[in-house]
N, C-alpha and C positions, 0 to 999 in steps of 0.2 A: 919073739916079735915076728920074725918068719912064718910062725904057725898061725897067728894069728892072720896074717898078711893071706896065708895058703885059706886057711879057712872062710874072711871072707868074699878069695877069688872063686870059692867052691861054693860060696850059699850056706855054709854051715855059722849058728851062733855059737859064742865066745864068751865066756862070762867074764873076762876083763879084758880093759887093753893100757895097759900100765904106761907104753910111750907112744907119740905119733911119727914118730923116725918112721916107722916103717910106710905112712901113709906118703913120705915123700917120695916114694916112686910113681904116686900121680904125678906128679911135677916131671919125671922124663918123660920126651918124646917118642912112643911107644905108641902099641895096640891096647896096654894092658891098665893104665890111667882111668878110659872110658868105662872098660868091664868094671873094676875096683867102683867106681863111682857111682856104678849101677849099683852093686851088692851093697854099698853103704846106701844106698836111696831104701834100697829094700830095708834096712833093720835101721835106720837114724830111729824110728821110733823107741824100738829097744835100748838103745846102746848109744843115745844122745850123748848124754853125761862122758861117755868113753871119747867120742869121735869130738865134743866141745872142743879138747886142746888143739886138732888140726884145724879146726876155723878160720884162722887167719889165713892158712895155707888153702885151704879149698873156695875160702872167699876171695882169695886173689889169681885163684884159674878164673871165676868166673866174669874178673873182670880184664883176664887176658884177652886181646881181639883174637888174638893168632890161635887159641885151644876153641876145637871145633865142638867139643860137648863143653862151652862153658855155662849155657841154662843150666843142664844138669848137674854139673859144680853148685851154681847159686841157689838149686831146689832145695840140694844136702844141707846147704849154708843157710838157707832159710826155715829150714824144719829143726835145727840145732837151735838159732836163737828163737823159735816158739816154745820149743821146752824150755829154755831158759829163762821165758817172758817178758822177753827183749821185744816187742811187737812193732815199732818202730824198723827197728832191722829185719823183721821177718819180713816185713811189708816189703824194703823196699830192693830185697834178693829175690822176692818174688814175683816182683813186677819184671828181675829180668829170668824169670826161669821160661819162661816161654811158654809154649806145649805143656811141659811139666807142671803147672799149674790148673787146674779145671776148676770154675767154678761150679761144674754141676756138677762135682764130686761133694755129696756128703761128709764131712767129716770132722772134727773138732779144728783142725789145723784150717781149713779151707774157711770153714763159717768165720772164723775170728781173721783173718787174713782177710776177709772181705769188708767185716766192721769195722775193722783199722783202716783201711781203704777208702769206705765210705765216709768214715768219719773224718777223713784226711783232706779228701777232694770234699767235703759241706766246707771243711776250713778256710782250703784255699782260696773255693770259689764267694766265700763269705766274711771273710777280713779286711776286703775295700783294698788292700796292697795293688795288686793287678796282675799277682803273678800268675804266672803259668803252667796251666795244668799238665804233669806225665802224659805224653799221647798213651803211655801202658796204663798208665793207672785209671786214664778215659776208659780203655778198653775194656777191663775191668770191672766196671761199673755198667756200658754197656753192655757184658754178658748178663751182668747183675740184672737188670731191666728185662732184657730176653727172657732170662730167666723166669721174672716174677711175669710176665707176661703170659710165657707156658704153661706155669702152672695155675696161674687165674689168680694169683694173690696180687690184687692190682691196688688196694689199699696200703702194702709194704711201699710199693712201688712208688705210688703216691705223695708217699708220706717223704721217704729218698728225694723227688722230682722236687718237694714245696720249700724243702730245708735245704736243698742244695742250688735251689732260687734257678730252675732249669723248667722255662716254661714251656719249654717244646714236649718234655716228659712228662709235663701238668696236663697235656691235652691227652697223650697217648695211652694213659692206663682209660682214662672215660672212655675214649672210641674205644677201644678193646672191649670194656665191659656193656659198653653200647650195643657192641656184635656178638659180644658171648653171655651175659648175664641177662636174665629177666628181668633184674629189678637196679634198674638204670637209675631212677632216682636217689636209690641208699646210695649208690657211688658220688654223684653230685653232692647229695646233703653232706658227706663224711668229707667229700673235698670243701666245698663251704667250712663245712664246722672247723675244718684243724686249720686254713688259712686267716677263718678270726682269729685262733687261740693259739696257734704254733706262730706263725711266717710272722717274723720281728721285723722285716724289712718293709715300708712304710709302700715304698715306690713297689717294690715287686707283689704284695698284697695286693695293692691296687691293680694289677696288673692282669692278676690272678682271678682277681672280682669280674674286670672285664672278658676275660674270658668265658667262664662261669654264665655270665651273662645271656652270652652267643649260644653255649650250651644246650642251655635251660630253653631259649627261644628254637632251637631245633625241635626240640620234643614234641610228638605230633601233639598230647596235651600237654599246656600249657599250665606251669605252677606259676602261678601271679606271688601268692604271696613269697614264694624265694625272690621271683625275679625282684620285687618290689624292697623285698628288704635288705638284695643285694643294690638295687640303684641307691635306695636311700645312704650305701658304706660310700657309695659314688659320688653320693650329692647330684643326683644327675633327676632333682626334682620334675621337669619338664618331662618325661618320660614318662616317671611315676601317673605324672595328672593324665596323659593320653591314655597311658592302663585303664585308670578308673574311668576315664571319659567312656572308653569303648567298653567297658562292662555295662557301666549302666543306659549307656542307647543297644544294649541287646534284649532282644525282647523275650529272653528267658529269662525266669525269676532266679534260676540257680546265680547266677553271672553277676544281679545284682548282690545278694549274699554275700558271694565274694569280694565285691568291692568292699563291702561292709566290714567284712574279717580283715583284709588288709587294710584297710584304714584302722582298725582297729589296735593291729600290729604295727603300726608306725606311730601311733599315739605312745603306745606301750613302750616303745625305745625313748618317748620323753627330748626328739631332736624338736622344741620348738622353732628354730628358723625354717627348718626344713618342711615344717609343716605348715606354715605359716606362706610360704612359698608354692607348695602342692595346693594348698587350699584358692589362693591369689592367682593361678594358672589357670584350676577350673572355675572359676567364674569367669575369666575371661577369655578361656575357649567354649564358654557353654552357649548354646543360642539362647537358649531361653530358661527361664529357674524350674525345674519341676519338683515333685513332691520327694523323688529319687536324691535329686541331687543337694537338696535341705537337707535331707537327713545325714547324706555323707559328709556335711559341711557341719553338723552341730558334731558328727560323730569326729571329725579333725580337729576341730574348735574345742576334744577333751570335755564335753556337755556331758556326753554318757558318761564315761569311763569313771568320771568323776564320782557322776550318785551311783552309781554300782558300787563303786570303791567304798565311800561313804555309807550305802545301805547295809553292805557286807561287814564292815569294822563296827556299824553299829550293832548290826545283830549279834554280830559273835564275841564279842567283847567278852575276857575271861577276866578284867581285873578287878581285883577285891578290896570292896571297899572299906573291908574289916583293917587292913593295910596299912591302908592312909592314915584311919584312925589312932592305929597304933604307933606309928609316926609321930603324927601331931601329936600327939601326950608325951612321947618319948624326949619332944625337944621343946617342949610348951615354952618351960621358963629359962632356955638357956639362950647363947647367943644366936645373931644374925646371920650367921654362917651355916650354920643347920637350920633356921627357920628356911633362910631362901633355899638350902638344898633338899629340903622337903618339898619344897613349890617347884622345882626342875624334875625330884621323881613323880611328881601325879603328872605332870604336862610328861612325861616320859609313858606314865603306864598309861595311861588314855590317848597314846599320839592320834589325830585324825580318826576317833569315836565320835565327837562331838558331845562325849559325855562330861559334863561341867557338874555335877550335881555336890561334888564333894567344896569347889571355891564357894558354889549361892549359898551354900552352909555356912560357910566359915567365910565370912563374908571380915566378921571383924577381927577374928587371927589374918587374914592374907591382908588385913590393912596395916599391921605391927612393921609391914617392909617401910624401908626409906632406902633415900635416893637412887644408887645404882639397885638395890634389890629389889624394889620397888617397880622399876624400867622392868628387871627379870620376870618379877610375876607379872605384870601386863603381857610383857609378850609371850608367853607359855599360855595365855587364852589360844593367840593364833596357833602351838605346837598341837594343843587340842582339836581345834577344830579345823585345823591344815586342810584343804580341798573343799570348805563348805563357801565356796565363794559367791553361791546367791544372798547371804543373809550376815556378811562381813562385817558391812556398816553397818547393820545392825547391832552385831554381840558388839562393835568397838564403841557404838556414839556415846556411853558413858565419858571414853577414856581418850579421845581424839580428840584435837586441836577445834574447839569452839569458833565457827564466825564471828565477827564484830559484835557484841553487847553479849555473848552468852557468859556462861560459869565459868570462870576461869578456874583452871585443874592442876595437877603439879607436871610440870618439865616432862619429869620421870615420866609420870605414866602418861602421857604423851608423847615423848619416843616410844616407848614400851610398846605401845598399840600402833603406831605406824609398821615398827618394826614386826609387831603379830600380824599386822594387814599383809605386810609383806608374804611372811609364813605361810600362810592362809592362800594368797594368790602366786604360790613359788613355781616360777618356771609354763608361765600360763599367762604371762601379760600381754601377747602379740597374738592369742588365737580366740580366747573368749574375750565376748561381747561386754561381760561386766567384770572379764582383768580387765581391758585396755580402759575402762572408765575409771576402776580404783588405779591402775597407774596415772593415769591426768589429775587424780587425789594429790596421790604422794608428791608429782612434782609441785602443784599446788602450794601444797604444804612446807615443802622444801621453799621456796620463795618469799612465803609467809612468816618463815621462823626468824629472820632477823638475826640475832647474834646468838642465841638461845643454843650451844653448845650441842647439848643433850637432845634436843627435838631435833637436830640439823642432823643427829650420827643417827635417829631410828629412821628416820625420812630417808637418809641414805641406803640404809640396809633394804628399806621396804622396798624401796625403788632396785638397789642391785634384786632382790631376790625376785619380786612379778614381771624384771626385765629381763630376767636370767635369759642368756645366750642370743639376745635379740641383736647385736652388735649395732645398737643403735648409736650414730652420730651426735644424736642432739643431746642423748641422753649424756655421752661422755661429756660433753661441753659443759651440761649444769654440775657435773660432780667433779668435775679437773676444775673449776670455780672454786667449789669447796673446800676443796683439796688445797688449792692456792690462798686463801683466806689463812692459812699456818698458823689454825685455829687444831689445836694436839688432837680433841675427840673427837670433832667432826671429819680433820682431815682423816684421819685412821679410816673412819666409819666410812668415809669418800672412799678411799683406796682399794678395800675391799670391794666398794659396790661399782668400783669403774671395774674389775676382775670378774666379777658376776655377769656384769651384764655382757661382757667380750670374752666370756666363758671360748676356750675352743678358737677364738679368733687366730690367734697363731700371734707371729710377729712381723705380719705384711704390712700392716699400717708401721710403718717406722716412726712416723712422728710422734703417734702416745708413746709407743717404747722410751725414745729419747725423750719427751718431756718428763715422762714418769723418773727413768733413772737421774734426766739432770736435778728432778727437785729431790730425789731421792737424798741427792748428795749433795741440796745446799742447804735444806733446811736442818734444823738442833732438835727437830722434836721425834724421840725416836717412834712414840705412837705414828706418826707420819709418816714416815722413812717404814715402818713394817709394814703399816697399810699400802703404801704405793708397791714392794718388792711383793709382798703377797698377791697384788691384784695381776701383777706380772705372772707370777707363779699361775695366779688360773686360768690367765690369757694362753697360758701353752699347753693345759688340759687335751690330753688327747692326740699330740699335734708329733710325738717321739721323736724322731731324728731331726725333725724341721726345728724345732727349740733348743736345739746343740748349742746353736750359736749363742745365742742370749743368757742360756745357763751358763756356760762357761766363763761369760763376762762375768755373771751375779758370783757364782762361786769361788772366784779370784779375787772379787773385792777387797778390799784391807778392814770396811765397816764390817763385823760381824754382823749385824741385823739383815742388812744385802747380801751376804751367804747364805742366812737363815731362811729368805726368802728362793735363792737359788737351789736348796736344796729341796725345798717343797715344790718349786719348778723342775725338778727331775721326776718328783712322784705325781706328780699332776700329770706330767708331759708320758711318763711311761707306766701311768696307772694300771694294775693288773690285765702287764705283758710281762712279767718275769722277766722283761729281758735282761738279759746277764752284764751288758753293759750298762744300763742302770743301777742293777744290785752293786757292783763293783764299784762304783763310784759313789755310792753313799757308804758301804763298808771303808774307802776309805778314808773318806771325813772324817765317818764317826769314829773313826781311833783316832786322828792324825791333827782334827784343827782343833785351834785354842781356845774356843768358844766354848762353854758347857752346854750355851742352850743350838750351838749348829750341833754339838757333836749329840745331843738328843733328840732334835728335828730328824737329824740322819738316820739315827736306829727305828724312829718313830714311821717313816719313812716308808720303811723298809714292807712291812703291812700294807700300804698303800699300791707297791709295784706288782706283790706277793699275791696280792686277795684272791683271787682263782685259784692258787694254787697255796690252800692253805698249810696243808701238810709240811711241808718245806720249813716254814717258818720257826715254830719251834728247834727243830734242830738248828736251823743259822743264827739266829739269836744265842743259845744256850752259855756260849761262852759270852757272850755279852751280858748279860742277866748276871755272872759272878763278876764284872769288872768290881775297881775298886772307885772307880766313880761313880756316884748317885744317880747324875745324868742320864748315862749311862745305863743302866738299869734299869731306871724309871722309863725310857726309852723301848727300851726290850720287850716292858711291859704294856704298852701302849702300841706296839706293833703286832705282839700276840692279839691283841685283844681286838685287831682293827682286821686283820687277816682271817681270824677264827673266829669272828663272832657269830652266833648263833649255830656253832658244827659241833658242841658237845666235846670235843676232842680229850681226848686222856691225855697225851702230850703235852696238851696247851694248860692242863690243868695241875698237870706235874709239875710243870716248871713255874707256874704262879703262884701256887700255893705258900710253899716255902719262905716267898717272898713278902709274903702278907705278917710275914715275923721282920722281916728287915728293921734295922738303928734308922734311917733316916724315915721321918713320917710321909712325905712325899714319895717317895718308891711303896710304902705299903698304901698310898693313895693310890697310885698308879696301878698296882695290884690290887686291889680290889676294885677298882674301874675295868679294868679290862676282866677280870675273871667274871663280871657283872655281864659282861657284856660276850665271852664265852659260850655262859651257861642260858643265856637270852631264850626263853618259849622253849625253857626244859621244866616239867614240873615236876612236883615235890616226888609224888608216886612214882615216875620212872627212876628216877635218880635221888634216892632222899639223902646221899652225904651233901 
């Protein structure tokens, strides 16, 4: 032990050290503590394992006030627990080793010292607690910064500043790469890009955007379409219209262009209020109409976008209509259930082609449907012909509600085709000139139906879906009517279409909330009671930490149906943001409540929060896909399939497959929907298993 002791006062290695007695002469008050401490600093790398058992002893110098090298005590004591992978302790003998610590030292022990750090301080300053941060371990972090500053990596830095919700360090990598990089733009776009798709925090994004904003307007050129597409995250439509206003009174042609593009791109994001608002701004700051500002008002108004969309699906349309054929034979003489789901895959493989040529054919098989299947094949006209909204009444006037003295028609296909009119004008009823006229149809028609069940539920739908997000008052008044009428399939069909239309609205209006929940919970009809919780569910669309409050009520409920409904208020509210507090809270319903159909809402779910980041999915399901509930399962499969649709994924196809053998027939249903939807606009040639 003495030799040992001699050897490492002299700098020589030792191939064991069998006791630590001898290191207790750091512990006397002496010159010879400090030396020793040093020659262990030098070889802890080697001879960790040996020096482990004084640990305790050398971590309790360094938190003696009275010993004057006790940083270099804690340095020893924190380079022991990193080989041990204790990183927790290394971190936090490190923050007192002083000096002894460098972050611009390269090195394995330094770099992981730093991401346990970082990752520590994202925690604390990210868990809403309020606690407070190590002024060391600030510092820390602030070298971290310098660092990445020096060496021009201001993207790491970036990324540090948006996760750790520090908006001071959100500006300081841009001015940096403002004065040191040429290309100033990639650094804004990349900060744009990762505070959509990273920054979970609602308030600090927004924050963030506003920044961003200031930014982008420094620039001696001007990018409209960021600025533009970060006002529209803003809502700060009044802004947007002065852009456009001042491009097109510039009497460059390029300027107008760009108005053009960015209108373009805010159509494409699909915010109709928002557009709806930009559009109502500039006619009423415009002096006078010119031919400029028609065209940017048809182009807001979704006029273009439209027949381009529609031109393009028509021309390139790949589906076979050998298919269909073979379909329709395969289920000529069998039941109901395959005829209509035959009628759901042509309206699937034709969506928005406008190609019908296969129903005028078969004009008298697609009549073999009755009552609800019936409704289904009318409205699969509108899935076909989704965006052809000049000539709507037109394909529908067979199948719609007759004036006084016409052909009286059946029910069915008279919801069916309100409910296709819907389809058809989805999410476009407050900006074109002939949605807002087939919306004055539907309500129309709504008034008109009387007690007629059936026509009252496709009226509703058509109405939620060409009013989608317009958060209109009056609209909610004729379907909260509906709804109160505690008529089962109209109210249902109500429920949804009050959620449609207050798409995104949040839960600012308190009084639908409460009326919604109080009939939630007096009416006996449970199509009612899912309608009203669902329509909830999509009022929080979007809305993430602001709809905490209201899901937490719905997921406490004691009615299962008002869970089911809360849980889909979680995947609404935190639609692919991954955030981890969402995941966690549908993983643990879906083991934990006694519902089968919440605890499969929950896995189903799961897809919904996930969908950006497909990848993931697979793996967090996998042990759920073996549960021994059906639910369950079927569940698994339905969130694969909702996450990874159309990405090919080998993953997603490993784990469905299997499953397509499953005892209960509803899970191999569920598996072959979702693997369907997988393998989506994969063909035969690339992939012929």
């Amino acid at each position: 032990m003495r030799c040992f002791y001699r050897n490492v006062m002299k700098g020589v290695h030792t191939d064991t050290v069998s006791d630590h007695v001898t290191l207790r002469a750091i512990m006397f008050n002496r010159p010879l503590p400090a030396h020793a401490l040093q020659k262990l600093h030098e070889v802890v790398d080697y001879f960790w394992a040996e020096i482990a058992d004084a640990v305790p002893l050398i971590e309790s110098l360094s938190e003696e006030a009275a010993f004057s090298h006790r940083e270099l005590a804690a340095s020893v004591a924190s380079k022991c627990f990193f080989h041990l992978e204790e990183y927790q302790d290394a971190l936090r003998l490190a923050l007192g080793a002083g000096k002894y610590f460098d972050v611009n030292v390269h090195s394995q022990y330094t770099e992981t010292i730093i991401a346990t750090c970082i990752d520590e301080y994202i925690a604390i300053r990210t868990n809403g607690e309020g606690k407070a941060v190590d002024p060391r371990m600030q510092a820390i972090v602030e070298q971290m910064f310098d660092r990445c500053y020096a060496s021009g990596t201001f993207k790491q830095a970036l990324g540090v500043a948006l996760e750790s919700r520090r908006l001071d360090k959100v500006l300081r990598p841009v001015e940096e790469s403002i004065r040191k990089s040429p290309d100033v733009s990639a650094s804004l776009a990349y900060c744009f890009e990762v505070s959509r798709t990273t920054v979970t925090n609602r308030d600090f994004r927004l924050q963030v955007l506003q920044v961003l904003v200031q930014l982008y307007r420094g620039l001696p050129v001007q990018e409209y379409t960021h600025i533009c597409q970060i006002l529209q995250l803003l809502d700060q439509h009044a802004e947007v219209a002065t852009i456009l206003q001042t491009l097109l009174a510039s009497s460059d042609d390029d300027d107008t262009l760009i108005a053009y593009q960015v209108a373009f791109d805010l159509v494409e994001n699909e915010n109709q209020k928002f557009l709806h608002a930009v559009s109502s701004a500039l006619t009423a700051t415009a002096a006078a109409p010119t031919s400029r500002l028609d065209k940017l008002q048809q182009i807001l108004q979704g006029e273009f976008s439209v027949d381009l969309l529609l031109d393009f699906l028509f021309r390139q349309t790949q589906s076979d209509p050998l298919v269909m054929k073979n379909i329709k034979t395969a289920v000529e003489n069998r039941n109901s259930v395959l005829h209509n789901s035959a009628v759901c895959a042509h309206a699937l493989m034709n969506c928005g082609t406008t190609v019908d040529a296969f129903l005028r054919d078969n004009l008298d098989w697609l009549g073999k449907a009755s009552n609800w299947a019936k409704f289904s094949a009318t409205a699969s006209i509108g899935v076909i012909h989704k965006g052809h909204v000049r000539e709507s009444m037109n394909l529908l006037a067979p199948y719609l509600p007759q004036a006084a003295g016409g052909a009286p028609t059946s029910p069915y296909s008279e919801g069916g085709a309100l409910y296709a009119l819907g389809l058809i004008h989805a999410n476009q009823g407050s900006t074109s000139p002939s949605s807002t006229k087939t919306l004055e149809f539907l309500r129309t028609a709504l008034r008109n139906s009387g007690t007629d069940e059936v026509v009252q539920h496709g009226a509703c739908l058509g109405i939620g879906l060409s009013g989608m997000a317009t958060h209109d008052a009056a609209l909610y008044e004729e379907l909260k009517n509906i709804m109160f009428t505690d008529n089962a399939v109209a109210g249902e069909g109500a429920g949804y279409a009050i959620g449609l239309v207050h798409l995104g609205a949040g839960f600012t209006d308190s009084d639908a909330v409460k009326e919604l929940l109080s009939y939630a919970h007096d009416t006996k009809h449970e199509k009612i009671i899912r309608g009203a919780v669902m329509g909830l569910a999509l009022m929080a669309y979007g809305r993430e930490e602001l709809a905490d409050g209201v899901i937490e009520q719905l997921i406490r409920d004691k009615d299962p149906i008002i869970r089911y409904g809360g849980v889909y208020a979680i995947a609404m509210a935190y639609v692919g943001t991954a955030n981890n507090g969402a995941v966690k809270r549908l993983l643990h319903v879906a083991v934990s409540d006694v519902s089968d159909d919440v605890r499969r809402a929950a896995v189903s779910c799961l897809g919904f929060v996930l969908f950006r980041t497909p990848a993931q999915v697979p793996k967090l399901v996998s042990l759920l896909a073996e549960s021994f509930n059906p639910h369950v399962r079927y569940g698994a499969c339905v969130a694969v399939g909702i996450a990874c649709a159309g990405t090919f994924k080998n993953e997603a196809i490993q784990l469905l497959e299997p499953m397509l053998d499953d005892a209960v027939d509803y899970v191999r249903q569920g598996a072959l929907c979702a693997l369907a939807m997988v393998i989506m606009q994969e063909s035969e040639g690339r992939h012929p298993k």
